[in-house]
C-alpha positions as CSV (number, residue, x, y, z in Angstrom):
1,X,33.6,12.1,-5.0
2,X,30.2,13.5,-4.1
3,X,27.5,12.1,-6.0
4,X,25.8,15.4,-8.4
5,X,22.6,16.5,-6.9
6,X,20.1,19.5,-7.6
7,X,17.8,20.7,-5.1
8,X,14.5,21.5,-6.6
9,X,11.9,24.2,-5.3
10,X,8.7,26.6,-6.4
11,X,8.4,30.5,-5.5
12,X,4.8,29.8,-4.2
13,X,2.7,26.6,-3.2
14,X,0.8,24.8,-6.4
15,X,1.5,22.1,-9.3
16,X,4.2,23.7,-10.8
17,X,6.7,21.8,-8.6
18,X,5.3,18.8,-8.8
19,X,5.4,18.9,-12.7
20,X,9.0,20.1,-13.2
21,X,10.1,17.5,-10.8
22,X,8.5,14.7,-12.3
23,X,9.8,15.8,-16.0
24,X,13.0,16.1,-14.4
25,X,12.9,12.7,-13.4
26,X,11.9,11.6,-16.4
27,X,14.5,13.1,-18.5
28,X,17.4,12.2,-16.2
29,X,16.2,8.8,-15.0
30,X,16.5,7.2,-19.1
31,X,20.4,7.5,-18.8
32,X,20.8,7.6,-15.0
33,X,20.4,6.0,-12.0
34,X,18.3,8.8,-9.8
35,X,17.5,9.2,-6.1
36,X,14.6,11.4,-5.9
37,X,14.5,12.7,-2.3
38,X,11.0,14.4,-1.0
39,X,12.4,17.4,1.3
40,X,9.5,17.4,3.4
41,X,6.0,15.2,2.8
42,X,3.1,15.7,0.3
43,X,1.7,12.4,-0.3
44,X,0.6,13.3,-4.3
45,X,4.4,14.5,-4.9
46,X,5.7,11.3,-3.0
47,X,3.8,8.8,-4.9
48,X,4.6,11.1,-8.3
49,X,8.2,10.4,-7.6
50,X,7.3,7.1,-6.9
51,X,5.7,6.3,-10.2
52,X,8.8,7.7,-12.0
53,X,11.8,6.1,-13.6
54,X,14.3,6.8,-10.7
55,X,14.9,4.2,-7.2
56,X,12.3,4.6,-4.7
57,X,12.1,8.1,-3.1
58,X,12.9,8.6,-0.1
59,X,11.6,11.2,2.8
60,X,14.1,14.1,4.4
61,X,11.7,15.6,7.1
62,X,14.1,18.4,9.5
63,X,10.8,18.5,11.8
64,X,12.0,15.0,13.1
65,X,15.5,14.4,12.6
66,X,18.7,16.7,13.7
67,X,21.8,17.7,11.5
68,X,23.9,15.0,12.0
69,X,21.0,11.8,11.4
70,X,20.1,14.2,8.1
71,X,23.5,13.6,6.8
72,X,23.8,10.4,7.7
73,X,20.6,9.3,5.9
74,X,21.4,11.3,3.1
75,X,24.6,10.0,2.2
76,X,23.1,6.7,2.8
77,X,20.6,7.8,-0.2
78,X,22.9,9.1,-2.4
79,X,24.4,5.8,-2.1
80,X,24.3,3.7,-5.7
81,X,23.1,7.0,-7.9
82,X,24.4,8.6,-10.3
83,X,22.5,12.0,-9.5
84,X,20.1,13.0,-6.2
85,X,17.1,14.9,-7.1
86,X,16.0,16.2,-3.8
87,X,12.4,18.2,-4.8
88,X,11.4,20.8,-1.5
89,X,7.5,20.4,-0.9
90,X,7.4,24.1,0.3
91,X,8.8,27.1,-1.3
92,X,11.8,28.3,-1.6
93,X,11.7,30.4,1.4
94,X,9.5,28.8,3.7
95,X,10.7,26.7,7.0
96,X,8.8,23.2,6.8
97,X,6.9,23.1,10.6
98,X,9.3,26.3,12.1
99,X,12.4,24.2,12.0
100,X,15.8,25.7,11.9
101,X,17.2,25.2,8.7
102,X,14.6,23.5,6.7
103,X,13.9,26.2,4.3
104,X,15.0,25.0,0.7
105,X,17.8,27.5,0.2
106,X,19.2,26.4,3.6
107,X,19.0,22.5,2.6
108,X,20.5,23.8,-0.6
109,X,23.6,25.9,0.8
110,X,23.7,22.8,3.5
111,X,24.2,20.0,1.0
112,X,26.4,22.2,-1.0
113,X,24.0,21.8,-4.3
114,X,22.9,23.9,-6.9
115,X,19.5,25.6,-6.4
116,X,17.0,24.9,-9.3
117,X,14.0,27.6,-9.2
118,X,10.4,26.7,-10.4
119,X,8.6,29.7,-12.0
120,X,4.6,29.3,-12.5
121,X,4.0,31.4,-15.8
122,X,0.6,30.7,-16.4
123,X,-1.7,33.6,-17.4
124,X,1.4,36.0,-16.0
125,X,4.0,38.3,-17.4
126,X,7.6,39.4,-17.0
127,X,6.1,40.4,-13.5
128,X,7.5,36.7,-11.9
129,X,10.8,37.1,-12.6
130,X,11.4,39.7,-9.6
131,X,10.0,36.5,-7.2
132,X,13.3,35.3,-8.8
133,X,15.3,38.3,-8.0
134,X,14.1,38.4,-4.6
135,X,14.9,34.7,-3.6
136,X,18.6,34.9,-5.0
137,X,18.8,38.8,-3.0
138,X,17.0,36.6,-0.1
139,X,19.2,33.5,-0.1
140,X,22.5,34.9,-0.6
141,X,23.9,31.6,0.2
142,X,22.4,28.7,-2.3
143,X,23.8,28.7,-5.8
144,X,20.6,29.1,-8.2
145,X,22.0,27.0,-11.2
146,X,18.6,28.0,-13.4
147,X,15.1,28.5,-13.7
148,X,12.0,26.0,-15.3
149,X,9.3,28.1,-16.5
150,X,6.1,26.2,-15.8
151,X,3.3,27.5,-18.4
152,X,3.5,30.4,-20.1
153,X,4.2,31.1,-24.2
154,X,7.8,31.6,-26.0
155,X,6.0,34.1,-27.9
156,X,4.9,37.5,-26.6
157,X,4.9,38.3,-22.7
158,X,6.3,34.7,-22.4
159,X,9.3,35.7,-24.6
160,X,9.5,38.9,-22.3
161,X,9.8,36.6,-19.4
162,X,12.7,34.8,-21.0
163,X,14.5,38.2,-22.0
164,X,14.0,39.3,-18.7
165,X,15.3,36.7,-16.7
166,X,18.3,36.2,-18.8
167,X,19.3,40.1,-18.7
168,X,18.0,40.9,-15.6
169,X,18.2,38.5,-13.2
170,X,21.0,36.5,-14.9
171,X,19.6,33.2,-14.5
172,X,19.9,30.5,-17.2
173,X,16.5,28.7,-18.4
174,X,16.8,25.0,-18.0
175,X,13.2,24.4,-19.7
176,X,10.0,25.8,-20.3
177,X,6.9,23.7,-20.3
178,X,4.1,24.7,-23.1
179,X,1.3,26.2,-21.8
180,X,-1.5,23.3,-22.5
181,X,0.9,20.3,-21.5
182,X,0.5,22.0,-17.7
183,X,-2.9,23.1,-17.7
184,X,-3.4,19.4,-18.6
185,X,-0.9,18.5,-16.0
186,X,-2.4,20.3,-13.3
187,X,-5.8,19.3,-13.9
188,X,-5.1,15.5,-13.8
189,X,-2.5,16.0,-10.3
190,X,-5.4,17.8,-8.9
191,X,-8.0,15.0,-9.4
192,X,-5.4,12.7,-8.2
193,X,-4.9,14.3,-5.0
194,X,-8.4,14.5,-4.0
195,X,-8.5,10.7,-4.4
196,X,-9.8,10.0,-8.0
197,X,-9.3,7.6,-9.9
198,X,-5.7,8.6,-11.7
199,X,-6.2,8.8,-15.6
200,X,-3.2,6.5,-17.1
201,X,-1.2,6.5,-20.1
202,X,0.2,8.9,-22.3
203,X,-2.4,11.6,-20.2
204,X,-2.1,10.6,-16.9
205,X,0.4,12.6,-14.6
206,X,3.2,9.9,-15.1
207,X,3.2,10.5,-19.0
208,X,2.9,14.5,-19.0
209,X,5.9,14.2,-16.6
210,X,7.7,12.1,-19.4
211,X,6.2,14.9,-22.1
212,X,7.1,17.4,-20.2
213,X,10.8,16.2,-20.0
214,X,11.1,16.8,-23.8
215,X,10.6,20.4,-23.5
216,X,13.8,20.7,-20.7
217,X,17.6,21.4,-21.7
218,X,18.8,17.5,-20.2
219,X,22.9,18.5,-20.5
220,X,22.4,21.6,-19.3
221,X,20.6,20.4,-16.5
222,X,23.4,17.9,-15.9
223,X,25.6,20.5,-16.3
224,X,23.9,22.0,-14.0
225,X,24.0,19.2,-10.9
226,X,27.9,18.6,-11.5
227,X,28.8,21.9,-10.1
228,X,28.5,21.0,-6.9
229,X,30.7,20.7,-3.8
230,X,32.1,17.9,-1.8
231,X,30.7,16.3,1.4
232,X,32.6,14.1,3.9
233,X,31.3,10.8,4.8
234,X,29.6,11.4,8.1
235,X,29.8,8.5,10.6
236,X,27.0,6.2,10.9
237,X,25.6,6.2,14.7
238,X,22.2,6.0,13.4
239,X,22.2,3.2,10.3
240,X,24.8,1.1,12.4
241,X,25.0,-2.4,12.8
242,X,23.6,-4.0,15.7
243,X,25.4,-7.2,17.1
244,X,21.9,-8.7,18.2
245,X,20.9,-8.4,14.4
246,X,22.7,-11.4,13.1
247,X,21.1,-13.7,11.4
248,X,17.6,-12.7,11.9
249,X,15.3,-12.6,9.7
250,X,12.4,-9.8,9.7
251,X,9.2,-10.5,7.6
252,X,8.6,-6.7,5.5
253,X,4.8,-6.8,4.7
254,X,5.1,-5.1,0.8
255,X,2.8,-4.7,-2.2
256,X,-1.4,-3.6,-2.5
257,X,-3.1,-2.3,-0.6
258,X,-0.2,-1.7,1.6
259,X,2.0,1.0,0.0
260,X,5.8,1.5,0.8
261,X,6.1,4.2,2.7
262,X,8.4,5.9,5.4
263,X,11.3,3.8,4.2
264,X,14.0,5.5,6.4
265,X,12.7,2.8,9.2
266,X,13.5,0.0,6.4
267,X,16.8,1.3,6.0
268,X,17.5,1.7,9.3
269,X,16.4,-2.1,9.9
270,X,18.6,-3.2,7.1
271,X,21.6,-1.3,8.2
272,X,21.3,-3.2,11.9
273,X,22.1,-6.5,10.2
274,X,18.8,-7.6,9.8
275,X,17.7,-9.7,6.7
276,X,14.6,-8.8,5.6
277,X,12.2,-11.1,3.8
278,X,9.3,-8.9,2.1
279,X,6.1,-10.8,1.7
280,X,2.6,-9.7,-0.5
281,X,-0.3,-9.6,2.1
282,X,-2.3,-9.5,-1.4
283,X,-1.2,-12.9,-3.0
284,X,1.2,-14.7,-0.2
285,X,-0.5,-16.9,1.8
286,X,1.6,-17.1,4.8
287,X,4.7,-15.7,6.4
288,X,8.5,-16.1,5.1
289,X,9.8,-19.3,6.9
290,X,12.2,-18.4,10.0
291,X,10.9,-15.1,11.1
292,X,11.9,-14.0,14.3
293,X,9.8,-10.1,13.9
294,X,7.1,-8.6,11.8
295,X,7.0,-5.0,9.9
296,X,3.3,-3.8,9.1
297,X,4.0,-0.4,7.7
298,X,2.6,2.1,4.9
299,X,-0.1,4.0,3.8
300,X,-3.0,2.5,2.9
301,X,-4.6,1.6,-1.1
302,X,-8.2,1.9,-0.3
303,X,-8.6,0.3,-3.9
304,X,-6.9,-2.5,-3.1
305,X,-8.1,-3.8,0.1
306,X,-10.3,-6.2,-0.9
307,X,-7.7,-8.1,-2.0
308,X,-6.1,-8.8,1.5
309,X,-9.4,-9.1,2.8
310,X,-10.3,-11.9,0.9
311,X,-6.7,-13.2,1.3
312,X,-8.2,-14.9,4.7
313,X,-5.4,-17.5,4.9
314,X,-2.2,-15.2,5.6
315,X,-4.8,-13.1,7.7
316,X,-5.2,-15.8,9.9
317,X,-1.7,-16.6,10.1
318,X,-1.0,-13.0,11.3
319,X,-3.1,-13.5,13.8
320,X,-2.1,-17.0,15.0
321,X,2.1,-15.2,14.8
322,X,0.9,-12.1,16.6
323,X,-0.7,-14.1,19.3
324,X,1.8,-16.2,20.1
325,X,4.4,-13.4,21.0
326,X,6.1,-12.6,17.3
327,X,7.9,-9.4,18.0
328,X,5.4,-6.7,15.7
329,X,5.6,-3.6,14.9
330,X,2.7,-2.1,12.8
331,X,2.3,1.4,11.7
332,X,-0.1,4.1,10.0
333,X,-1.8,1.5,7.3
334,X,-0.3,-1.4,8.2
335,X,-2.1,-0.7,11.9
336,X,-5.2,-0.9,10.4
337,X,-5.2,-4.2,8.8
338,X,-4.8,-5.6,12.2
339,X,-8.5,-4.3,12.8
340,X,-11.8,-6.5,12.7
341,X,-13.3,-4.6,10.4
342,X,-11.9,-1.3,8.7
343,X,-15.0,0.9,6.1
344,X,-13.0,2.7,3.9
345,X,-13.7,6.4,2.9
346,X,-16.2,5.6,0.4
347,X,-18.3,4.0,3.1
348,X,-17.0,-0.2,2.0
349,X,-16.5,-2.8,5.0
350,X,-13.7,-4.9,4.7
351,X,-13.0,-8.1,7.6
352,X,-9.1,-7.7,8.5
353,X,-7.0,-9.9,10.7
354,X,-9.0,-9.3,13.8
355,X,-5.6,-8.9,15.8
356,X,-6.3,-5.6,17.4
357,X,-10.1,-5.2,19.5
358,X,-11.6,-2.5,17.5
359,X,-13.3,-1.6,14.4
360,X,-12.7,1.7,13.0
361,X,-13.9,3.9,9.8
362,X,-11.4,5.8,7.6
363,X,-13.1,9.5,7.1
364,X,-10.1,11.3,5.7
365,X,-6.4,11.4,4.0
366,X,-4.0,14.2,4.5
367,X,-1.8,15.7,2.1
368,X,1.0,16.8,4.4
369,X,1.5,15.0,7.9
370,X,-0.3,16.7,11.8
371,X,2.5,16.7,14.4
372,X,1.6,15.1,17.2
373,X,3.7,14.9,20.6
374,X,3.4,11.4,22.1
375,X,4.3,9.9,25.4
376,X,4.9,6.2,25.6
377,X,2.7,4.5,27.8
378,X,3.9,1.7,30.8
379,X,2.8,-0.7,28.7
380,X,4.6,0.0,24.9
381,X,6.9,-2.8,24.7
382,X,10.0,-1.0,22.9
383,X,9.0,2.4,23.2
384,X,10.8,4.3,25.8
385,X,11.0,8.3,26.0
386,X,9.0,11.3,24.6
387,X,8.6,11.1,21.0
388,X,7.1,13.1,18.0
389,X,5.1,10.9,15.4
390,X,2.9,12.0,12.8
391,X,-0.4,11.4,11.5
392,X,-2.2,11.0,7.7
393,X,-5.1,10.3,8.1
394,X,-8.6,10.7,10.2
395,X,-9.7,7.5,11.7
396,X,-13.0,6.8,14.0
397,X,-13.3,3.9,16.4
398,X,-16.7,2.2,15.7
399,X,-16.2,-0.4,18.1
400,X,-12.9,-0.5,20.7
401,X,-12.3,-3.0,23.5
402,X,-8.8,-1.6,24.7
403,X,-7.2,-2.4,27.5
404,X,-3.9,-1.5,27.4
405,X,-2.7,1.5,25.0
406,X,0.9,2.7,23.1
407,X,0.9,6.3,23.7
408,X,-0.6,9.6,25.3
409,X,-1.3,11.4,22.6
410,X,-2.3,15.9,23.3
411,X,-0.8,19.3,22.9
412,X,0.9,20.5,25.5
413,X,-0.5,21.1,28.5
414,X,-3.8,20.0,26.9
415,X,-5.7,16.5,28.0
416,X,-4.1,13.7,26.4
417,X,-5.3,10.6,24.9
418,X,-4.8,6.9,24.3
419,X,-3.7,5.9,21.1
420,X,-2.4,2.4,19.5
421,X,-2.6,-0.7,20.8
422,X,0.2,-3.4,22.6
423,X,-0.9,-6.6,22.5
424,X,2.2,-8.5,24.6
425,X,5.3,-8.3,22.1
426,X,3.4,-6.1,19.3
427,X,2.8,-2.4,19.2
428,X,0.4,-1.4,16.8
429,X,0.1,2.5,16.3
430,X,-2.4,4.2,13.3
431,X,0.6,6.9,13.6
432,X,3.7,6.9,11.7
433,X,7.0,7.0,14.1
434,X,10.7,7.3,12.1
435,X,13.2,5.1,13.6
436,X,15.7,6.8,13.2
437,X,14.4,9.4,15.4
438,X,14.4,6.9,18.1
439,X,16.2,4.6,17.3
440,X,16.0,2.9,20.6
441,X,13.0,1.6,19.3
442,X,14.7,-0.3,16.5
443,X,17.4,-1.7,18.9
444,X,14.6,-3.1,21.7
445,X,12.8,-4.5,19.0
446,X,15.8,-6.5,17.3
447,X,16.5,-7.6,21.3
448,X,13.0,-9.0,21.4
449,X,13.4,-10.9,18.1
450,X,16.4,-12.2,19.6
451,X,15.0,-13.3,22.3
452,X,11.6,-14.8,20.1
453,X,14.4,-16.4,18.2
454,X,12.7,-18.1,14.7
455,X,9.4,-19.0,14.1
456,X,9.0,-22.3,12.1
């Protein structure tokens, strides 16, 4: 039997979503074991769903992967749980970067799940149900299974709202959240998002979520994610086992400053046979024994990194296993503590490993990922064919004494550039690249630990 899922989604871009799905989470996730899905990426909802009571979220992006590796991850997700929660980061009606399909109805009608609609109330009237009215006239095909009203007051035009959207639009009210609670709410997400220090406790964003969960009907919501349909088991090309995978072992670089992060390439990796031996580059002081690879991949803690810079001895030893030919791959953050020396945003120097010839500064962090078109270069040891990565943040080389390069990196038909590093059996890339896009990546990589065999 398919596992219940609801797919969750605003009328217009702002908090709202972010507040209903993290109350959501919190209601559900005390008696059941939740997969909250991000359809899309905002790095403030991902790390909200993070912080929640559910397993670790996980990333559907239809600008990168096709209809059949979608279902395939998903049912890989839904895996284990008890209930999905996929949450869309755009509204209901908008296509995530133009591609086919990706609207929230459409991943709604595709995954055969009830459609839960988040309303933003504050400081409006009965006026917001007909956004309501049009997305169900709009979206024939996905099965709106309720509404959370975000803000707003069960007295006077809030009661309206209620009346309205019960009689009118024949939608059922799975919650309303008081008006303070997301005033409150959306004053402590925004602060978070621009990089402040988050306020924790009962009144940071993680414990308004948990308020907010109170105020939302929990068996009606179950109710709710049970009426849904049935999905065959699609068959696993991408997350398939490998033959060359087995019984290798693949150190996972994990915990501050390095954040978890695009974990499709994880489960990918798993699914090929490898095991995978998770060390902290903030307290570990060298590599898991028998490694034959290395996985540097995440965002970046700013925070934090002046605990792995001071952590000089399993720096070192990065160095010493990159340079004598340990099959690497290193992405976004975990690219940049290969550098000499990285400044962070707030203007703080921090020595890193020194594997890569360059010294950079970080000048900003995106919300939502830039698309970028890449071409391998001759010299990318795994990478083969065109490929689309992304990017999340803005990055300027201070110092860079490149001679070979990963990628050409420019709009088409524009000038391209070089970008990321290979250093003989490591690539090392500031972008982000999903595996299971290409997974021919993955399976010259596992060759090349093959090949490495362990390192004592």
């Amino acid at each position: 039997m398919s596992v219940p899922r609801l797919v969750v989604s605003g009328l217009e871009r702002g908090p709202a979503v972010a507040l209903a799905a993290g109350a959501l989470l919190a209601c559900l996730g005390e008696r059941r074991i939740v997969r909250p899905i991000c359809v899309g990426l905002d790095l403030p909802l991902w790390r909200l769903l993070s912080a929640g009571p559910g397993k670790a979220p996980r990333i559907l992006d239809l600008a990168l992967h096709d209809v059949e590796t979608v279902a395939e991850l998903y049912d890989s997700w839904a895996a284990g749980s008890e209930l999905v929660l996929l949450v869309a980061v755009l509204p209901a009606l908008d296509r995530w970067q133009g591609a086919v399909s990706s609207r929230p109805v459409d991943v709604a009608a595709s995954l055969d799940a009830p459609l839960v609609l988040v309303v933003d109330a504050r400081e409006r009237g009965a006026t917001v149900a007909a956004a309501v009215y049009g997305a169900r006239a709009l979206a024939p095909r996905a099965q709106i299974a309720g509404v959370i009203v975000v803000g707003g007051d069960e007295q006077g035009a809030g009661a309206e709202l209620a009346e309205v959207l019960r009689r009118d639009v024949g939608v059922e009210l799975l919650g309303w959240i008081p008006p303070g609670l997301s005033e409150r709410f959306a004053s402590r997400y925004e602060s978070a998002s621009r990089g402040a220090t988050a306020t924790t406790g009962a009144d940071g964003v993680e414990g308004l979520c948990a308020e907010a969960g109170a105020h939302l009907q929990r068996e009606a919501v179950q109710s709710a994610a049970a009426h849904r349909g049935f999905l065959p088991a699609p068959p696993r090309r991408v997350l398939a086992p490998l033959p060359t995978a087995t019984g290798l072992t693949l150190a996972v670089a994990w915990g501050g400053p390095l954040e978890p992060f695009g974990l499709e390439n994880l489960d990918l990796l798993r699914a090929a046979g490898l095991d995978l031996a998770p060390f902290d580059v903030g307290r570990d002081r060298e590599l898991p024994p028998n490694s034959s690879g290395l996985l540097l991949a995440g965002q970046l803690d700013e925070g934090r990194l002046p605990a792995v810079a001071a952590n000089r001895e399993l720096l070192t030893a990065l160095a010493e296993a990159i340079g004598d030919g340990l099959p690497t791959l290193a992405f976004g953050g975990g690219a940049l503590l290969l550098l000499r020396r990285l400044a962070d945003s707030r203007g703080r120097s921090h020595e890193l490993a020194g594997v890569l010839p360059a010294e950079a500064e970080l000048l900003e962090w995106y919300e939502q990922p830039r698309y970028v078109r890449a071409r391998p270069a001759r010299e990318n040891p795994y990478d083969g064919e065109d490929n689309l990565l992304y990017e999340l943040f803005d990055l300027e080389f201070l110092l860079l004494e490149r001679d070979t390069f990963a990628y050409n990196v420019g709009a088409q038909g524009g000038v391209a550039q070089a970008e990321g590093f290979t250093l003989g059996a490591c690539l090392a890339t500031t972008l982000y690249p999903s595996l299971p896009r290409c997974p021919a990546v993955a399976a010259n990589f596992v060759t090349a630990m093959r090949l490495a065999g362990p390192r004592a």
